[in-house]
N, C-alpha and C positions, 0 to 999 in steps of 0.2 A: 806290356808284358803279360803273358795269359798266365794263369792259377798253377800249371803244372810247371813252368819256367819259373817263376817266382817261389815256390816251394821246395826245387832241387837248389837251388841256390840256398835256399833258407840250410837247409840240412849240412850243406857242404861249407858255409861259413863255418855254422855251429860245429862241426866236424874238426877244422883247422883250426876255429879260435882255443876249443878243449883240446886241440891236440892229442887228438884222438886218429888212430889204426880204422882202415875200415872193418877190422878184426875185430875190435874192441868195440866201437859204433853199435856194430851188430849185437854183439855179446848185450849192452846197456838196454835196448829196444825189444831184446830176446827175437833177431832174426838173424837169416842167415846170413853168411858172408857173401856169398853171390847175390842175394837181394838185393840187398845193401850196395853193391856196386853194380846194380841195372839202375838205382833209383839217385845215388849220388856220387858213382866211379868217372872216371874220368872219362869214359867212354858211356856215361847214364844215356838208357834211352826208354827207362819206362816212368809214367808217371807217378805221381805219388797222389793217390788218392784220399778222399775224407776220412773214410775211417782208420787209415795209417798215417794222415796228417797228424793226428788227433792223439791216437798212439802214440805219435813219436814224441807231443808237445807232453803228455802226460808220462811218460818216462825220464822226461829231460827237466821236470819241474819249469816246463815253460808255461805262459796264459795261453787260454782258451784261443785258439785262432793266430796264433804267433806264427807260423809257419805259410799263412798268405797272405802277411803285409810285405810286400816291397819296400826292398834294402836301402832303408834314404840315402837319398844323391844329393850332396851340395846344390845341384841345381834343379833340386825337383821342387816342382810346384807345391809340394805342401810345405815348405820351408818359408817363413815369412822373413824378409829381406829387409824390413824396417829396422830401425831400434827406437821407436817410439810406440810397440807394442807393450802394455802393461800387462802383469806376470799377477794373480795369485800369490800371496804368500801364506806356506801352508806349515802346521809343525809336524816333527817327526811323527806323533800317534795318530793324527786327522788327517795326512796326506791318502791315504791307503785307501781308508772310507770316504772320503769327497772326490777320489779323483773324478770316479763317472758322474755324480750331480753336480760338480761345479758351482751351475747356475745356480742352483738352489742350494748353495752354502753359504753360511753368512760371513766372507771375508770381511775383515775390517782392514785390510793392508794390504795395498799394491805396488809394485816396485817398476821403473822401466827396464824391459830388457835390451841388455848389454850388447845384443847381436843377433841375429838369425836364429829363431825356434821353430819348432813345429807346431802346430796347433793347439795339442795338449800340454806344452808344457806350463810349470809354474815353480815356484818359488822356492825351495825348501831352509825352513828356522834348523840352522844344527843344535842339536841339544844335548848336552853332556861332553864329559872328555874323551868320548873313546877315539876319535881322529883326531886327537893331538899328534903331535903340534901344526899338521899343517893346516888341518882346519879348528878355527876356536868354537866356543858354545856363542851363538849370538848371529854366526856367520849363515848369507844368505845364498845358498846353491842353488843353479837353475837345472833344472828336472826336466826333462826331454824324454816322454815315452818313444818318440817314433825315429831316435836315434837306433843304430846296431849296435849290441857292449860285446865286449869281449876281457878274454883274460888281463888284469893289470887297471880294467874301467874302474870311476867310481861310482857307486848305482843306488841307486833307490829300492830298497826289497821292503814285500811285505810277507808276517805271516799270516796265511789262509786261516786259521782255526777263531783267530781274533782279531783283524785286519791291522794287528800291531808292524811297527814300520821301524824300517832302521836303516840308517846311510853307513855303508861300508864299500871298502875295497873288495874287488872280485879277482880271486888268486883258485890259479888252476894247479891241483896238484895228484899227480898219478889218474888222470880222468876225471879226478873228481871235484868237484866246485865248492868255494867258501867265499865267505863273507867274512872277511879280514879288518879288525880294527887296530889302525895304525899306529895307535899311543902301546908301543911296549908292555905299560903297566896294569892294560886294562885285562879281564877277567870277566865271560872267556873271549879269548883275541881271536880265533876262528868259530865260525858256524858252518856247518855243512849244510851245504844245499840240498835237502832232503823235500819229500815234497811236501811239507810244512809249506815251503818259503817259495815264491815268486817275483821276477824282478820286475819293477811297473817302471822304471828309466832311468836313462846313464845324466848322469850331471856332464855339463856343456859349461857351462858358465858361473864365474862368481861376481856377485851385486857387489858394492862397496859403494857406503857411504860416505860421500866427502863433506 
């Protein structure tokens, strides 16, 4: 799939997963509404280039380059097919800051995973109540950057300013994106996705220990 096929696609998920107008699309990016549908209407036929890839990712509080990964396929090669792959396990504050060294972090805990991940994923320690009750404090999520999330996911964000990190539900409401903590009682139970916040992957999988 070339850069400009994989980038219309990117925009036109994004597009339907916000439930978002290509009216509105526009409005969010500050382009026009004919733009906007040569580059992801149903009839697109222009490409979308670096410096409006880049644009769009930095209006949309997406990462750097989000818009030329290719949309994982169950059956694409970068999906590993084992479940004797072991996972990182990483805590809510260290996830954000190790993702990219990895190698040169000093994990002391690895878990196997449960089923099919992608490359980067690994482990996530839930910590705190705020995803009560379905998820406890202790409980170990598998993190998947190179999944697609969408409205309803549950995802892994961080914030930019201090790579503090937080697992929450992604709830689309009037265009706009939150970070939703599922225990009722918690305070505050939405975060706006402002560009503070970035999401580094959708949880896949839960560990359990037997």
């Amino acid at each position: 799939m070339d850069i400009k096929t994989t980038r219309r696609m990117r925009v036109q998920s994004l597009i339907k997963e916000r439930e978002l107008t290509l009216k509105a699309f526009a409005d969010k990016i500050d382009r026009s509404q004919g733009q906007v549908s040569a580059i992801a209407g149903a009839s697109a036929h222009k490409g979308i280039g670096d410096a409006l890839a880049r644009h769009i990712e930095n209006c949309l509080h997406l990462p750097h380059g989000h818009l030329d990964q290719p949309i994982a396929d169950s059956n694409a090669s970068v999906i590993t097919t084992t479940t004797s792959r072991q996972l990182p396990v990483l805590g809510l504050a260290s996830a954000g800051k190790l993702m990219e060294n990895i190698q040169e972090a000093n994990v002391t805990e690895y878990v196997i995973a449960p089923g099919p991940t992608g490359p980067q994923a690994f482990a996530l320690r839930i910590e705190g109540i705020s995803m009560e009750p379905r998820f406890q404090e202790g409980d170990k999520i598998v993190i998947d950057p190179d999944l697609e999330w969408k409205n309803g996911d549950f995802v892994y964000a961080m914030r930019i300013s201090d790579n503090h990190g937080t697992f929450k539900q992604l709830r689309c409401e009037d265009g706009e994106m939150y970070l939703c903590a599922t225990n009722p009682s918690f305070e505050p139970r939405y975060t706006r996705m402002d560009g503070e916040w970035t999401i580094l992957g959708k949880a896949r999988w839960r560990v359990e220990d037997l």
